[in-house]
N, C-alpha and C positions, 0 to 999 in steps of 0.2 A: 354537423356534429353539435355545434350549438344550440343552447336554446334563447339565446340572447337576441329578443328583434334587430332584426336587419335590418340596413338604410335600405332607402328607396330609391328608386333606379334615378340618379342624376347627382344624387347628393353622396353619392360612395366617395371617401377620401381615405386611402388603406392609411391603418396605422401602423408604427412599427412593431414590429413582432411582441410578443410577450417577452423571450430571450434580450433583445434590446431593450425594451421598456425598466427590466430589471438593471441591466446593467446600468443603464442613465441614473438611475437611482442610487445606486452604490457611487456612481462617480459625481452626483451632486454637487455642490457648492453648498445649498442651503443644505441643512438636516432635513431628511427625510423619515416617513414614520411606515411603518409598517402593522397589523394589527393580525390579531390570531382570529383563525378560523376552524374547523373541525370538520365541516361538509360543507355543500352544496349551497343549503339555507345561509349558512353564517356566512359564507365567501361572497355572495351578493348580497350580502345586508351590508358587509365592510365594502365592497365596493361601491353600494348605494351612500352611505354614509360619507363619501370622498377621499376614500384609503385609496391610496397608489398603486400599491401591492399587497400581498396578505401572505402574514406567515403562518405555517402548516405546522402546528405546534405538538412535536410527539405525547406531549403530556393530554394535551386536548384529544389530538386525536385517538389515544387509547383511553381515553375518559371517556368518550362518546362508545366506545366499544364495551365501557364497562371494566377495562382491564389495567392493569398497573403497568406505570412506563417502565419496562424490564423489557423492552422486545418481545411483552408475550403477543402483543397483534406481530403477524406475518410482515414481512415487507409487500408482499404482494396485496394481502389487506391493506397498506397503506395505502400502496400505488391504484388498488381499485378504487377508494374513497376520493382520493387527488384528482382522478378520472373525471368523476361527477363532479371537483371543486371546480376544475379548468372549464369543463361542458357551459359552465355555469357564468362564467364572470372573463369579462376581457383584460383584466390585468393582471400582473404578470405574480407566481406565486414560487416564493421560498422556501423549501422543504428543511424544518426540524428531521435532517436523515440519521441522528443518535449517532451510532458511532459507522455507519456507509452499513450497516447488519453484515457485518462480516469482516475478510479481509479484502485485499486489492481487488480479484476477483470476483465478490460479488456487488466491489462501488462498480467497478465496471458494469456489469450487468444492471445496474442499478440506474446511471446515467443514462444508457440507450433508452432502459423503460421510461424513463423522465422526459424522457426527449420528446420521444412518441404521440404523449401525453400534454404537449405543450408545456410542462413545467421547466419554470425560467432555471430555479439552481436547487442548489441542495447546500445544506449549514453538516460539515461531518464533525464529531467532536474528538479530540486526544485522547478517547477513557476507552479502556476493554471493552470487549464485548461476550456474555450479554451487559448493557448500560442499567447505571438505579439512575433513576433522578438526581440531581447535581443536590437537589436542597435536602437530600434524607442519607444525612450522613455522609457527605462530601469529603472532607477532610481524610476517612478511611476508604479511598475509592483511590483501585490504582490507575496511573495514566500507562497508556500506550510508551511505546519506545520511539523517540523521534522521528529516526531513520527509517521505522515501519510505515508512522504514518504520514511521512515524506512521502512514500513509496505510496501510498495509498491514495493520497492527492497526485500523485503523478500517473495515477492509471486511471482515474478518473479526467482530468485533463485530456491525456492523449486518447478517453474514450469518445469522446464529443466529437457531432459531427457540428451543430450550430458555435461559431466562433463565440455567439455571446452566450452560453452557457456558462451560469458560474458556479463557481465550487469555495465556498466559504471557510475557512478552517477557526474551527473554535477551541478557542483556549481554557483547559479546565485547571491551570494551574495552580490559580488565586484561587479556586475553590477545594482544590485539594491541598490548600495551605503551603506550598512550592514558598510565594514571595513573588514579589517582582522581577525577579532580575532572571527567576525561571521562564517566568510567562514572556520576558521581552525575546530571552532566546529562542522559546518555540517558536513563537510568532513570529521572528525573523525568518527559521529556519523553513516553515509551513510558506512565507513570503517566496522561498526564495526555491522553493518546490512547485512554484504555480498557482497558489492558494488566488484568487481574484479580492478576497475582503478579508479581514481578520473580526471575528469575533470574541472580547474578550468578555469573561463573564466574574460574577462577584457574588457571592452571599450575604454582604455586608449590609447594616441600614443604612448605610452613607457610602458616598458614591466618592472618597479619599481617595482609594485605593485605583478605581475608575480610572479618575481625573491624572492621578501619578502617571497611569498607565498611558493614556494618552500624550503628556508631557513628553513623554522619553521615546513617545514610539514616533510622533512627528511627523506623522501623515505617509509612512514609507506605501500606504495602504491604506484604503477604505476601512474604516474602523466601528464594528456596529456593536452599541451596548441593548442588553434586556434591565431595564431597570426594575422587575418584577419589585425585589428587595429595597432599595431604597429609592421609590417610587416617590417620597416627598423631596428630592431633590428638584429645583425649579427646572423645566427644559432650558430655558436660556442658557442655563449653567453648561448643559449639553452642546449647544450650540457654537458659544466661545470654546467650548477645548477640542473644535473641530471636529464631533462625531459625525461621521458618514449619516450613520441610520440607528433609527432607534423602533426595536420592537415592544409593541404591546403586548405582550406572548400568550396570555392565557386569559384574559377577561372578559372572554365573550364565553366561553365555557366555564365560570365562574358563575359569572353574570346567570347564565341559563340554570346552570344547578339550583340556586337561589328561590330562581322565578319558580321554577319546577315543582320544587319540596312546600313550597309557603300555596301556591294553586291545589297539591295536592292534597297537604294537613285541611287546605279550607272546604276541598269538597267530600274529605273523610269525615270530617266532622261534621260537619253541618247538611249534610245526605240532600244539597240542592247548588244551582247552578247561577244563584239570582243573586250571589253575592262577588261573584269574580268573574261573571262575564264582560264588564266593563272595565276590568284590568288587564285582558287579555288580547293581542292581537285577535281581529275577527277575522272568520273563514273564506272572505274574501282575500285580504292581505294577504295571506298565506297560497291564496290561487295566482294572486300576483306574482309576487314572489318565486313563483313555480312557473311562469310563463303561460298561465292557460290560454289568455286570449292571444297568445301566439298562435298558439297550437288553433284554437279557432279559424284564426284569416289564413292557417298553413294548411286545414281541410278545408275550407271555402275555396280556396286557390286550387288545389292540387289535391283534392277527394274525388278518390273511385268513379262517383257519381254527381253529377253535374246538377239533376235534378234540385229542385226549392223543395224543402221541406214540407211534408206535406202537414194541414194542419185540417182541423174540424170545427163545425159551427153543428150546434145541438140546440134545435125548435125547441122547447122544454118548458113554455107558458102554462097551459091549459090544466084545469084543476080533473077534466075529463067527463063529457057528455054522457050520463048513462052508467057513473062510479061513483056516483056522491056521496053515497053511504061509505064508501073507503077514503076516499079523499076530504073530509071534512079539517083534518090537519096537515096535510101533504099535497102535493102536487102529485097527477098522474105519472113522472116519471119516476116517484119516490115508491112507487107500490111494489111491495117484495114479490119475485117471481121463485120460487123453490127456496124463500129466506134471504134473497137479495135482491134490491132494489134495483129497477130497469135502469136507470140512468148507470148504476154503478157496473153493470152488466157490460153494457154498450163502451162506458169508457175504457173499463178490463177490454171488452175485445182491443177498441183503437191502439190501445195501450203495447198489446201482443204485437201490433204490425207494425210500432214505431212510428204511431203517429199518437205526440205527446202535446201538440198546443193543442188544448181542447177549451171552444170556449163555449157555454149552455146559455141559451136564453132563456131567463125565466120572467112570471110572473104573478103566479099564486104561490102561496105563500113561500117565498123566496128562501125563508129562512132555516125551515125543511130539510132545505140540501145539506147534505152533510158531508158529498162524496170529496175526497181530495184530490189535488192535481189539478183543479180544472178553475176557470177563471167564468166567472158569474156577470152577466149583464142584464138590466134589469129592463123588463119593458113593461112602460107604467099604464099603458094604455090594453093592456093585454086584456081586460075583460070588452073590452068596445071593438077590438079589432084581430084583425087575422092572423095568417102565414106572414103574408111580408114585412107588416109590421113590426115584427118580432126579427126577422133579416136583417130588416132596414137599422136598428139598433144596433146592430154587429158589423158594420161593415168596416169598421178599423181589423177586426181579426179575419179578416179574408185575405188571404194571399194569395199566390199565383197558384198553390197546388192544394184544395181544400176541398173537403169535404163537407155535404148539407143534407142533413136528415132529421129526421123526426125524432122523439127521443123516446116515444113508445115503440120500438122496434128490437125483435131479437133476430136472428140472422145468423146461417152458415159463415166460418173464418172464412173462407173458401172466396164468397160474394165481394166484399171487404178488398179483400185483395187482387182480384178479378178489376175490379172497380177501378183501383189503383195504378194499373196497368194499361188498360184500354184506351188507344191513341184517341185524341179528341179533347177542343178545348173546354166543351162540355158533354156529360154522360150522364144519361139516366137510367136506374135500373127497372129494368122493364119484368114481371115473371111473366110467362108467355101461357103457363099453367091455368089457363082459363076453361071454363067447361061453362055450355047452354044452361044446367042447372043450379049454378051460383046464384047466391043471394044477389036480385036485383038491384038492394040497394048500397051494394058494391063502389068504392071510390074509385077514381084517379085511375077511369082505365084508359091505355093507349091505343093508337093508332098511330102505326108505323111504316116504312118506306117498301117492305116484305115482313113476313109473318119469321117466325121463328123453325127453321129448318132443320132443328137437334141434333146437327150433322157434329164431327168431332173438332170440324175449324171454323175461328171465328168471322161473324158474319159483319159486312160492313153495311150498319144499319142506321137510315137516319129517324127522328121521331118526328110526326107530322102535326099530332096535336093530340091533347091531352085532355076528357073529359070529365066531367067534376064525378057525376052519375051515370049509370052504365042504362037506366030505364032509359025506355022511347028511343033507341040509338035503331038505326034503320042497318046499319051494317054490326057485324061481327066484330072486337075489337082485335087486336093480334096481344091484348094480356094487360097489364096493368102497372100501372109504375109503383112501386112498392114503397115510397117518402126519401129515399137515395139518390145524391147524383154529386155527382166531382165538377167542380170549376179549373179549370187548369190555363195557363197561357195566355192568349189574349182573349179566354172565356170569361174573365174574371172584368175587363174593363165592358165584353159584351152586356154583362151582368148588370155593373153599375150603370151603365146610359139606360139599360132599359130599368130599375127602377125610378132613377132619375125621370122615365116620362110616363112610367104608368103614376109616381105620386103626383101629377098635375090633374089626375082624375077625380073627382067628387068621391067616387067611391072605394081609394085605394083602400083604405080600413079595413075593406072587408078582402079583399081582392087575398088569394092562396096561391101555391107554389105554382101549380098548372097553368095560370092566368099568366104569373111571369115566363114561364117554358115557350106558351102560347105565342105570346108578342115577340119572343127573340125569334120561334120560328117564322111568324110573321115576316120581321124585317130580315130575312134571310138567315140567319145566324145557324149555323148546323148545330144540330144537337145530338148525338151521338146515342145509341141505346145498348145496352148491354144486357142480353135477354139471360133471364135465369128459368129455373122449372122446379118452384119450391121451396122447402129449406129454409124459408121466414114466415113472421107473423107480428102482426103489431096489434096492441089492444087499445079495445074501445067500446068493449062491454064487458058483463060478467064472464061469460061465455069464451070469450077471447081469453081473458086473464085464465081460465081453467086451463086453456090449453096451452096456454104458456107455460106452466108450469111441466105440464105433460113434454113440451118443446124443450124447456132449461135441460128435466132431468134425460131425455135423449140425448145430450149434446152437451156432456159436461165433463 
């Protein structure tokens, strides 16, 4: 129910309930403080702050709703807000309950939902219901009849099932101008009904009347002041006339109103963000605050799907052999296909299938790129050298479940996902879509363990070797690797030892994907293929790029 990190398994030490936590509190020795909160955000900021407890201030909390403390918010809107405060914070929280909204019968009702809820107690006050706030007009505000709300604290008591639930009785006598010798008698009488704490209350700027009141009341009871009004009274002063508890009641909801109106006037006015951004909690603190990376270690633990994340690595160097006249300011993956740019293309599809670490190796003119989302690596040596090259700079964004391809490539969703799927710790996409009439000087075509049987289930296919050119090949190939393939699992450490020993070669500079395929089949390593028939196309002339375009607007 929580969102509050858990201990870790060894260091669990239960504490006491919320229910008890409160009550410790009222039966203190030292003064104790308690501080107002309104939701969720504000009850863990006072708890983070080092508040004990937090009181749930009807004034705040119908401020936050926009509405006037009259009991125009519901009780049930209370109790839903309290909900999210408890969810939120381990210590224990006092409810401003105004006058219980109602009479005997719905404190009753009122206690059980409290309970449920984890809230420690409830503060009910002496005055009619519907309640005004004590400070608008006090004085003309009639109280309750003793003996009623005797009764009303006694059915609140005998509703509780938790022994430390506590039921606070507050005295509005001194605000409705009674005297003392009123307020000693309620407060006796609300004692001697079950009441757990006595809260006496005051509108005065000096805490005289307070002070008198604690004199003559002599600790029969837990005694808790809101110093709202005579707030320059020193605490020590509090402290010698023995007050239990003292609330901060409303200045976090003060506080907020303040920050709010003065952030707002400054970005009506001034129609930009560059002048209160660095007054403002940033969007991180706020994700703190909120538990995210809870919620992270709670889906890495205990998500649906076990699987690593899968991520992408995008060749994306080459200014592009045989485009020069377009690429003079761009790089080949910058070139619009039907108005957008192939990189931006390729990242929209990963994008679509939830795969968002995307990282591009570039190398002509880097600067070009403009697409967003995607993290930029630069490989400096990229006019002098190859495919691996361009890898070998990326190998920090290789994970266990990644994707490697060319960045001139368009491509069926369909492939993509297929890809993703296909057991093996590494896969290459194979199109099988070969014909005797193809341009012979055709790349990257393969040769595989069996041909491609176009049946409707999938084939378990290894790859045998991959040749740069399809001329002078004495056999038939079974299709063509299309610049696609997935590292997954322990494909990804197979990966790294083998460029680790083709870079010991004179010639790795020039050395491309097929070369590293080669040697992992070499030394054993399966490589898995995943035969397609179609459905893509990558460019690397005029002629290509025409039919790309013809390709985008089919498939858009």
């Amino acid at each position: 129910m929580s969102t509050v990190p858990l201990p870790t398994a060894g260091t669990f030490k239960r504490r006491p309930s919320k229910f008890a936590q409160l009550r410790a509190l009222l039966k203190s020795e030292p003064t104790e403080f308690l501080l107002e909160a309104h939701n969720g955000l504000s009850a863990r900021i006072a708890e983070e702050a080092g508040f004990k407890g937090v009181w749930a201030s009807g004034l705040a909390i119908s401020s936050q709703f926009g509405v006037r403390d009259n009991n125009e918010a519901s009780w049930t809107q209370i109790v839903d807000m309290l909900e999210f405060m408890s969810d939120t914070t381990t210590i224990p929280i006092l409810l401003d309950g105004d006058t219980g909204y109602g009479n005997f019968n719905n404190l009753r009702r009122l206690v059980r939902k409290l309970e449920q809820r984890e809230i420690a107690g409830v503060c009910i006050e002496d005055k009619v219901f519907p309640k005004t706030n004590s400070f608008i007009g006090g004085e003309r505000q009639p109280l309750a009849e003793v003996d009623e709300f005797c009764g009303k604290i006694k059915a609140g008591k005998d509703s509780q099932s938790d022994p430390d639930f506590s039921i606070v009785a507050r005295v509005e006598a001194l605000i409705a101008g009674w005297g003392l010798d009123e307020a000693l008698r309620r407060a006796e009488a609300y004692h001697r009904a079950g009441a757990d704490a006595i809260l006496i209350h005051s509108k005065l700027s000096q805490a005289d009347e307070i002070l008198a009141f604690a004199r003559e009341w002599g600790n029969r009871a837990p005694l808790i002041i809101v110093p709202t009004k005579y707030y320059s009274t020193p605490t020590e002063v509090f402290r010698k006339a023995g007050i239990s508890t003292v609330i901060w009641a409303n200045h976090l909801i003060r506080a907020a109103a303040a920050a709010m109106a003065q952030v707002a006037r400054e970005i009506h006015d001034t129609q930009t963000l560059v002048n209160i951004e660095d007054q403002v909690a940033p969007v991180s603190e706020i994700f703190r605050l909120q538990g995210a990376e809870e919620l992270l270690a709670a889906e890495r633990r205990y998500g649906a799907s076990p699987e690593a994340e899968t991520g992408a690595i995008v060749l994306g160097a080459t200014r592009g052999k045989g485009l020069e006249s377009l690429t003079q300011d761009r790089p080949k993956v910058m070139l619009p296909v039907a108005g957008i740019p192939l990189l931006r293309r390729l990242v929209d599809e990963f994008k679509r299938q939830h795969v968002n670490r995307i990282t591009v190796v570039t190398g002509y003119k880097p600067e070009a790129i403009d697409v967003k989302a995607i993290s930029l690596i630069h490989n400096p040596d990229y006019g002098h050298s190859s495919e691996l090259s361009s890898l070998a700079c990326a190998l920090e964004s290789l994970s266990e479940d990644t994707i490697i391809t060319y960045g001139d490539l368009l491509f069926r969703s369909y492939i993509l996902n297929d890809l993703r799927h296909v057991p093996g710790n590494i896969v290459v996409v194979v199109d099988s879509a070969l014909s005797p009439g193809m341009k012979d000087d055709i790349r990257d075509v393969a040769f595989c363990s069996q041909p491609d049987d176009r049946s409707l289930f999938r084939q378990d296919v290894d790859l045998l070797r991959i040749e740069t050119q399809k001329k002078q090949l004495s056999k038939q190939p079974h299709g063509r690797w299309i610049g696609m393939a997935r590292v997954a699992g322990e494909g990804r450490q197979w990966l790294l030892d083998a460029l680790q020993a083709l870079r010991q070669q004179e010639n790795f500079s020039q050395l491309a994907m097929p070369d590293l395929f080669n040697h992992l089949v070499a030394n054993g390593h399966p490589i898995k293929v995943l035969y397609i028939n179609g459905h893509w196309l990558d460019v690397n002339d005029m002629e290509d790029l025409t039919r790309a375009g013809d390709f985008a607007h089919g498939h858009q």
